[in-house]
C-alpha positions as CSV (number, residue, x, y, z in Angstrom):
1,X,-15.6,67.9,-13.0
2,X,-12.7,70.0,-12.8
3,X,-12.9,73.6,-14.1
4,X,-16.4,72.7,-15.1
5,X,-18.5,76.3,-15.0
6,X,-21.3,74.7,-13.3
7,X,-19.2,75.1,-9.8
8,X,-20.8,78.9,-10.4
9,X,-24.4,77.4,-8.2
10,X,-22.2,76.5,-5.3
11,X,-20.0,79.8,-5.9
12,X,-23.1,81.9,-5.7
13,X,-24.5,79.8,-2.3
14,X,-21.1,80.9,-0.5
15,X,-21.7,84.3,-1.6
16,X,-25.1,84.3,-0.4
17,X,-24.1,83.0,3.1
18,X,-21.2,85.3,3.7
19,X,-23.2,88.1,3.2
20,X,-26.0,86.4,5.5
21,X,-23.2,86.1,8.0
22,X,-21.7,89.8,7.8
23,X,-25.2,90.9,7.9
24,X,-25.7,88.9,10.9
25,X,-22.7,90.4,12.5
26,X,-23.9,94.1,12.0
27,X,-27.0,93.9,13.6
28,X,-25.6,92.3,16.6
29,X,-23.1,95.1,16.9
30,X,-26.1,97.9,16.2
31,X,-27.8,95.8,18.9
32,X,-25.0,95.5,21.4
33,X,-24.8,91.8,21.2
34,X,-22.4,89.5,21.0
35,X,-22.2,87.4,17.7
36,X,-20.0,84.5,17.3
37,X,-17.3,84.9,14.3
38,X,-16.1,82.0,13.0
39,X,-11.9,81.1,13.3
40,X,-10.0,80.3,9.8
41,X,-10.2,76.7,11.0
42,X,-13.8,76.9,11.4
43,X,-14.4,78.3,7.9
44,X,-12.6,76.0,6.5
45,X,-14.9,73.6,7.9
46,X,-17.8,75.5,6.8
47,X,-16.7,75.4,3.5
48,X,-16.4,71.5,3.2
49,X,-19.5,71.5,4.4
50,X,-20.8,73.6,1.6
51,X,-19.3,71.6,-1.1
52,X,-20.7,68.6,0.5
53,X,-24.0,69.9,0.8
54,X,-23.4,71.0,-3.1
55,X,-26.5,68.3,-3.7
56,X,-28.6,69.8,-1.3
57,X,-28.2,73.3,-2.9
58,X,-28.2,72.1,-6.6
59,X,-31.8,70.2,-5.8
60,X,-33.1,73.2,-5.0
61,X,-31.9,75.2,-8.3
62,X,-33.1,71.9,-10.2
63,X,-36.8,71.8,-8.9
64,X,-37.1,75.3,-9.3
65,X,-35.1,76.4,-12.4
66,X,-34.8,73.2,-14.7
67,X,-37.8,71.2,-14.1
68,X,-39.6,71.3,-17.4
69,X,-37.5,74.0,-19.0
70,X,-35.2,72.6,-20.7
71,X,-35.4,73.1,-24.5
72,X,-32.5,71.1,-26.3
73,X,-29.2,69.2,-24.9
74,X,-26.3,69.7,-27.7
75,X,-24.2,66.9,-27.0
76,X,-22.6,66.1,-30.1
77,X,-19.0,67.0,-28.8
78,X,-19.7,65.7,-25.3
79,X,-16.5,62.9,-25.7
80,X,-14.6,66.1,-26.0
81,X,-15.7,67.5,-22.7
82,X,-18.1,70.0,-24.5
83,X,-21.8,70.4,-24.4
84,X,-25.0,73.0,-24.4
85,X,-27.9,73.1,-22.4
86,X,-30.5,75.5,-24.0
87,X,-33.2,76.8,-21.2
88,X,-36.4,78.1,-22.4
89,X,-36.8,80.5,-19.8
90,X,-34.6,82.6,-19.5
91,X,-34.0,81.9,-23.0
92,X,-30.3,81.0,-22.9
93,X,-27.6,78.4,-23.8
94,X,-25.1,77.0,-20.8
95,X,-22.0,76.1,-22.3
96,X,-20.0,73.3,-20.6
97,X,-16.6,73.1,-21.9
98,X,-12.8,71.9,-20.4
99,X,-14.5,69.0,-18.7
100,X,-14.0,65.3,-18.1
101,X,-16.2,63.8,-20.5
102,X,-17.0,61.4,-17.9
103,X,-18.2,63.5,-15.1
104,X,-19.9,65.3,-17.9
105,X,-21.9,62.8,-19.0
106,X,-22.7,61.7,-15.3
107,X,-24.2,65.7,-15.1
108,X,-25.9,65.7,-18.3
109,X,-27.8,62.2,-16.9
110,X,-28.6,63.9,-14.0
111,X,-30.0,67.2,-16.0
112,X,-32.4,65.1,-18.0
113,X,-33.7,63.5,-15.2
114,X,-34.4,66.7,-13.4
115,X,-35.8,68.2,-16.3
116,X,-38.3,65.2,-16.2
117,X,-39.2,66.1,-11.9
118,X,-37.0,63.2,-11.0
119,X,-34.7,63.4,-7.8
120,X,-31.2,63.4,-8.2
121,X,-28.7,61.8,-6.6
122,X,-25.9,61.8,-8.4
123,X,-22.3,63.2,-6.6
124,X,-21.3,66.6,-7.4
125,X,-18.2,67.2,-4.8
126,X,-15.9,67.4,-7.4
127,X,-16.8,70.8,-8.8
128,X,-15.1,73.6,-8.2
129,X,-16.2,77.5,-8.5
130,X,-15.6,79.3,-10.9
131,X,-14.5,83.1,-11.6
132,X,-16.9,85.8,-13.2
133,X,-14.2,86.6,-15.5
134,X,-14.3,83.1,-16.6
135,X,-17.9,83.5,-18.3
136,X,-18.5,85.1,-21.3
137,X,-20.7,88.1,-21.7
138,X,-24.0,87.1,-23.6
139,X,-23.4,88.1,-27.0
140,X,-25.7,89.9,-28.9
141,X,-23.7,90.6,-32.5
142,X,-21.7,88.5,-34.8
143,X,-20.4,88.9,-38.1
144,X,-19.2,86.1,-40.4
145,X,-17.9,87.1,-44.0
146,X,-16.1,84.3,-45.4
147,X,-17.0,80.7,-46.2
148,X,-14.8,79.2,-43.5
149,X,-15.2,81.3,-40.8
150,X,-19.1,80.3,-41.2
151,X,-19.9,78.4,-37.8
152,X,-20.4,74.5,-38.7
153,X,-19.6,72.5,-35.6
154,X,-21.3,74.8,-33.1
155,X,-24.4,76.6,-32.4
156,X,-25.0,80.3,-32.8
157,X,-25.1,82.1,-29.6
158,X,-28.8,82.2,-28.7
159,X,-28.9,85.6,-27.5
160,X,-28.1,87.1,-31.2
161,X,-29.8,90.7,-31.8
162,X,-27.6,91.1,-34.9
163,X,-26.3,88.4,-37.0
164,X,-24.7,89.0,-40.7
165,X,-23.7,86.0,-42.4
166,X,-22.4,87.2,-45.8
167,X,-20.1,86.1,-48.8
168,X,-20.7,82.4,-47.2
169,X,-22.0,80.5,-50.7
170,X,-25.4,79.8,-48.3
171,X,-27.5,78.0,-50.7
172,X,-30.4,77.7,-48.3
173,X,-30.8,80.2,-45.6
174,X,-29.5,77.9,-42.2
175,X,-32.4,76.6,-39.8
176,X,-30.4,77.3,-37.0
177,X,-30.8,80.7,-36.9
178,X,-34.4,80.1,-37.3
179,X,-33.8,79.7,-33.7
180,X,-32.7,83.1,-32.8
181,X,-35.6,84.5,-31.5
182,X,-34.0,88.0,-30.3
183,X,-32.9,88.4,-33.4
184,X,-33.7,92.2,-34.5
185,X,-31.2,92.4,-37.7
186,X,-30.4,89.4,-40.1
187,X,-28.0,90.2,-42.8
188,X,-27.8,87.1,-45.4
189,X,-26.6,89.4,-48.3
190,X,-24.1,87.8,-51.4
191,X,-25.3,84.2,-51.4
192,X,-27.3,82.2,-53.5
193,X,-30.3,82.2,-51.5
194,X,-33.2,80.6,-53.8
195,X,-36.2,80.3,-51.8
196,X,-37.5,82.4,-48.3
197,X,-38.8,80.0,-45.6
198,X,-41.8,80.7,-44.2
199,X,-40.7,80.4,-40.7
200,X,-38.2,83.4,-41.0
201,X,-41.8,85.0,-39.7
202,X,-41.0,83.5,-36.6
203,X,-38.8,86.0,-36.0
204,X,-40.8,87.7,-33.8
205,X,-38.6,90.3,-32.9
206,X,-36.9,91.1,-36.6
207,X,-36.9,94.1,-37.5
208,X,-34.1,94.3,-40.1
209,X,-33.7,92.1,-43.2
210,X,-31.1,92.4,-45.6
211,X,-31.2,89.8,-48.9
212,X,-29.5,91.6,-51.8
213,X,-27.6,89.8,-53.9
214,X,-29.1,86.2,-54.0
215,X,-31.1,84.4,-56.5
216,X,-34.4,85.2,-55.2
217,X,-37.3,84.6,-57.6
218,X,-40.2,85.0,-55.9
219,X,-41.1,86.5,-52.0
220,X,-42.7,83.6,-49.8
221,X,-46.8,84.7,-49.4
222,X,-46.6,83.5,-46.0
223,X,-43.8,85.8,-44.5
224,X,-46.7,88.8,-45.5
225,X,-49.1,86.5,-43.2
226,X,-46.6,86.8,-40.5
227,X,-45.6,88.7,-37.4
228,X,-43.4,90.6,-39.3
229,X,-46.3,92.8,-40.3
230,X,-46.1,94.2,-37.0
231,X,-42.0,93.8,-36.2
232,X,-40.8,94.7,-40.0
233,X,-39.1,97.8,-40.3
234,X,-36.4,97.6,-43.2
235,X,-36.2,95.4,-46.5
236,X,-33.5,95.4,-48.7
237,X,-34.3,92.4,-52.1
238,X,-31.8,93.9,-54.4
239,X,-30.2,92.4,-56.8
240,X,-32.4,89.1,-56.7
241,X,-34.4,87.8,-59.8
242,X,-38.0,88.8,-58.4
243,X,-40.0,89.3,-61.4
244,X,-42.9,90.2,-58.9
245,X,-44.0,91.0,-55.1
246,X,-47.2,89.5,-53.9
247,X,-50.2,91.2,-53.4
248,X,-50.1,90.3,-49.6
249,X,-46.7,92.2,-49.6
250,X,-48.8,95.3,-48.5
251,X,-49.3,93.8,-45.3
252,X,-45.6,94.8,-44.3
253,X,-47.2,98.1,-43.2
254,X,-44.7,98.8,-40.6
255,X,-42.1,99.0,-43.4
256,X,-40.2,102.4,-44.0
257,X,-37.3,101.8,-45.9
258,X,-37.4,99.0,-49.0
259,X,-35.4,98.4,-51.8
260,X,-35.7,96.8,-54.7
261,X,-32.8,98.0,-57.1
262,X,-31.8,95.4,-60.0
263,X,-34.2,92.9,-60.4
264,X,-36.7,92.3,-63.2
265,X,-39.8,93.9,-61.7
266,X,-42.9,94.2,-64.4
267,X,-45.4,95.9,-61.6
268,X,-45.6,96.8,-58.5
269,X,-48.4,95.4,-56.0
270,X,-51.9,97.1,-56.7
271,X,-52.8,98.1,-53.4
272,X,-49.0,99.6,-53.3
273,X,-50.7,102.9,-51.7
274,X,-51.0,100.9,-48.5
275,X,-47.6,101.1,-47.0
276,X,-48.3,104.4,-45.3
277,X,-45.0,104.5,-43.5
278,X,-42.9,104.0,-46.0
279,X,-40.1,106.7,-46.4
280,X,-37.0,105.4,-48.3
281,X,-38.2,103.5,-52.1
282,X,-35.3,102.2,-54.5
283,X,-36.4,100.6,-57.2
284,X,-33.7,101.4,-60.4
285,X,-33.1,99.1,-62.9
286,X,-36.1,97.0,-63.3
287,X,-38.7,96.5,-66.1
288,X,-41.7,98.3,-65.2
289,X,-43.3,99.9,-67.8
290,X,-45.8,101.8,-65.1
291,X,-46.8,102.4,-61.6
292,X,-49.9,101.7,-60.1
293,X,-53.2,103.3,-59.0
294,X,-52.9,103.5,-55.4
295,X,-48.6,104.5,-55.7
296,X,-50.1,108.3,-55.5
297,X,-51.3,107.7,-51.9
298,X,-47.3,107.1,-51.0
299,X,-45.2,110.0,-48.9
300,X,-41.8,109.0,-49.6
301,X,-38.9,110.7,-48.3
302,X,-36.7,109.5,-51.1
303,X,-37.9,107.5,-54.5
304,X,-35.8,106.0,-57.0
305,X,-37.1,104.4,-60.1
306,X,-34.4,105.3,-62.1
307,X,-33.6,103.3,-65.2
308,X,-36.5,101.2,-65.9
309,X,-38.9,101.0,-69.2
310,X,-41.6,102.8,-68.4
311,X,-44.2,103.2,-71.3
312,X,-45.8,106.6,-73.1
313,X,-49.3,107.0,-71.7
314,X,-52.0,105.1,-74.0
315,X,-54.4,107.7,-75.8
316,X,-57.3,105.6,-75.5
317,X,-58.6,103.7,-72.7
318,X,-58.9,100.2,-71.7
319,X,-62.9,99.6,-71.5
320,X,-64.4,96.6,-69.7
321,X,-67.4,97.3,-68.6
322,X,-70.2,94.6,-67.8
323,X,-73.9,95.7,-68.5
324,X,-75.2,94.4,-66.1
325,X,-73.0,93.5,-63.9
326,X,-72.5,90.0,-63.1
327,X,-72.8,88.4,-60.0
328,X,-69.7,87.9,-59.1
329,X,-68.9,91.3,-59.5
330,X,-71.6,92.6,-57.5
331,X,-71.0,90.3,-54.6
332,X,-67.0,91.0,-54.5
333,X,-67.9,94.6,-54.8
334,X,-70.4,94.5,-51.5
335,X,-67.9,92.3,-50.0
336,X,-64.8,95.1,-50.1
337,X,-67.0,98.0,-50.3
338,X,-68.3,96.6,-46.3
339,X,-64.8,95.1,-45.2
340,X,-66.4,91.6,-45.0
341,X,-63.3,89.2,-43.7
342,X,-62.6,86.5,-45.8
343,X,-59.9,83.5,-45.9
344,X,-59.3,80.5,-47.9
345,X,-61.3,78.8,-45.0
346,X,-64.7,80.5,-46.1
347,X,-64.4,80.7,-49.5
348,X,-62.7,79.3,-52.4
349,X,-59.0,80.3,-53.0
350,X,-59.3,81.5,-56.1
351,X,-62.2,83.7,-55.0
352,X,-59.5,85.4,-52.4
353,X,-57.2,86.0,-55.2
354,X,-60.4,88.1,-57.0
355,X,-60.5,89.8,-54.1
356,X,-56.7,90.4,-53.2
357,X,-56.4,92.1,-57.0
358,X,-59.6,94.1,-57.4
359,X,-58.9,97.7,-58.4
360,X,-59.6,101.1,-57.0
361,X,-61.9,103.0,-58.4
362,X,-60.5,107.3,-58.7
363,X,-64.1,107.9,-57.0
364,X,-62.7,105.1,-53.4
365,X,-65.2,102.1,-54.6
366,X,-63.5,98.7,-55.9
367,X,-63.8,97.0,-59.4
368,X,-63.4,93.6,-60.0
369,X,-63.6,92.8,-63.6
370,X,-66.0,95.7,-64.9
371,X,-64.1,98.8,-65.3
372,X,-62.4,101.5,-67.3
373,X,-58.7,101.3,-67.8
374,X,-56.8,104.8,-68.3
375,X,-53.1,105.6,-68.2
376,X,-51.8,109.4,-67.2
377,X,-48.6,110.8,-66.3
378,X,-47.9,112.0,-62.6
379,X,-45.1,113.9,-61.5
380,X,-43.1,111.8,-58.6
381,X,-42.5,114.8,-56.9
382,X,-45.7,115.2,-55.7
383,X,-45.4,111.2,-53.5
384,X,-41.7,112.2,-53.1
385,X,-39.3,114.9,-51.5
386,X,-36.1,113.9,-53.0
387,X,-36.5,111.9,-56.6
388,X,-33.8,110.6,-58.2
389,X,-34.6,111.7,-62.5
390,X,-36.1,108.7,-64.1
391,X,-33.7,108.7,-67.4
392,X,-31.0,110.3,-68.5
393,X,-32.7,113.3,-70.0
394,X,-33.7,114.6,-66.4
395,X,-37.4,113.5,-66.1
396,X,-39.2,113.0,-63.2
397,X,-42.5,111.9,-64.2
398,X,-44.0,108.5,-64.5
399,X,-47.1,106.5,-66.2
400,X,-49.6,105.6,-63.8
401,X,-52.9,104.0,-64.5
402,X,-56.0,104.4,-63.2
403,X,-59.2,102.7,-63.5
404,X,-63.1,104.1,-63.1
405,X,-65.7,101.8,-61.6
406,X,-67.8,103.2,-64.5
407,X,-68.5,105.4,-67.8
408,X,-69.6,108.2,-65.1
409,X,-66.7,108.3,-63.0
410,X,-64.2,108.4,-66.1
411,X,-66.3,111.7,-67.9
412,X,-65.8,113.2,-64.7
413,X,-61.8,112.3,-64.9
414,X,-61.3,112.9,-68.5
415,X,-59.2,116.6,-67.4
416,X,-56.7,114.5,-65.8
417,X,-56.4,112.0,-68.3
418,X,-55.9,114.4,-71.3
């Protein structure tokens, strides 16, 4: 397989027993012996000899490094003299290329069937080593901005930390890089992006994720559930069409910079408080018309919420108190108030839901549907160093509303609300 790569095994084996030899050689000179160099002639030999036990040496790389681990063959281009091997550990592509299709296809046979614990013995004395220089360093960034620079016919490299495919007209985010599982940045920003897979939290590694300017409408419950709650550092969904971020989205609690500039936002998440490493919030140029209970427990570094519709504070309050309360709400209310776990697989999913929105009570206990509903104004300085003014007339306060568990706790609140 002339100027095949794969020459590199029997490459590395001369290597190997040159320096064996050399090393040889000096300890019979520390020694005082005498240790038998070899002639040119005799080297020469030794070096057929190598190439012909090229079999011997590859059957030991193959039971040892490629039985089993194998995780896909790319063949498509193989008539070409072009083809991938992707190993599972470690996790890298080989990429054959410049060979005769023929001898390639006898390798790729023989591959398979040590992949499967079979013995080979297919020829390999035509190949012929390689140079380092010849190999490609293992890339790690790539950056596609146009439409037909986007890679179609080939794979991206598997050892990807940062990959920004923007400006491509990606309708659908591509499963391939799915695959990319060193990935720690993924820019897929100006597309048309409608929906998030949920296996994006496969990722495992991810870190950065950049979606602005798509036609997102909604944020996938399941990517909350995933083990980007852990890996998840920065989140940019501006200029999408979200109308609303799901409760779950406080999971994300690794998250310190997020922005949400130009969508149509009417609220943020209740339990918004949550995200206790947050630093950087943008969220101009929605529709909210206030912020939540729990957005007071936030230490931002930087907040902007400039140019949305934010609402005057209500004079009176919102009162839904039960007398007495039901059982529902007494059972959702010993439930949260004694972190008792609970999943669609114990109770009913609608139930979870109950639970996933119950409000927070100024006084730390949870409400569910019995409550007291009152709307203040807080100053954003006090969640925020730097605040970008909220309108044009150099404000830097915002509604927030806050409920009370019951009449009691909402006499004792009354000063803040007036």
């Amino acid at each position: 397989m002339p100027g095949n790569k794969l020459g590199l095994a029997l490459g590395a084996s001369r290597r190997r027993r040159g320096r064996t030899q050399r090393s040889e050689r000096q300890k019979g000179q520390r020694s005082g012996q005498q240790v038998p160099t070899q002639s040119t002639g005799e080297r020469k030999s030794s070096r057929t000899l190598l190439y012909r036990s090229g079999i011997w040496t590859l059957h030991r790389l193959v039971r040892k490094r490629l039985k089993e681990n194998i995780e896909q063959f790319f063949t498509k281009f193989v008539d070409e003299g072009k083809a991938t091997v992707r190993l599972k550990e470690p996790p890298v592509d080989i990429c054959l290329s410049k060979a005769n299709s023929s001898s390639l296809k006898g390798f790729l046979s023989a591959v398979r069937l040590a992949h499967r614990g079979c013995d080979i013995e297919t020829p390999l004395l035509t190949l012929t080593p390689v140079k380092t220089s010849e190999f490609e360093k293992f890339k790690t960034k790539m950056i596609v901005t146009s439409k037909k620079d986007y890679p179609l016919s080939k794979n991206f490299p598997y050892s990807l930390e940062h990959l920004q495919t923007s400006y491509c007209g990606l309708a659908r985010i591509d499963m391939r890089v799915l695959c990319l599982k060193n990935l720690k940045k993924l820019d897929l920003s100006h597309n048309h992006i409608k929906k998030l897979p949920a296996t994006i939290g496969d990722l495992i590694n991810l870190q950065e994720l950049n979606l602005s300017d798509n036609h997102l409408e909604s944020f996938n419950v399941a990517l909350c559930q995933s083990t980007l709650q852990q890996s998840l550092r920065s989140l940019d969904l501006s200029k999408n069409k979200l109308k609303a971020l799901p409760v779950q989205f406080c999971r994300l609690r690794e998250l310190t910079e997020l922005k949400l500039d130009d969508n149509e936002l009417i609220r943020f998440p209740f339990k918004m408080g949550q995200l206790k490493n947050l630093c950087f919030l943008s969220a101009a140029r929605n529709k909210l018309p206030f912020l939540p209970s729990e957005f007071k427990h936030l230490s931002l570094e930087y907040l902007d919420l400039f140019g949305n519709k934010f609402e005057q504070p209500k004079v009176l309050p919102l009162i839904k108190l039960q007398a007495p309360l039901t059982l529902l709400e007494a059972c959702a209310r010993t439930v949260l108030h004694n972190r008792i776990p609970y999943d669609p697989q114990t109770i009913p999913f609608h139930l979870c839901q109950d639970l996933d929105t119950a409000k927070t009570c100024v006084c730390g206990r949870v409400c569910l549907h019995s409550f007291i509903e009152g709307t203040t104004t807080m100053n954003l300085h006090s969640v925020a160093h730097t605040v970008v003014l909220v309108d044009n007339m150099g404000g830097t306060e915002a509604p927030i509303i806050s409920y009370f568990c019951s009449l009691a706790c909402y006499v004792n609140a009354s000063d803040t609300l007036k």
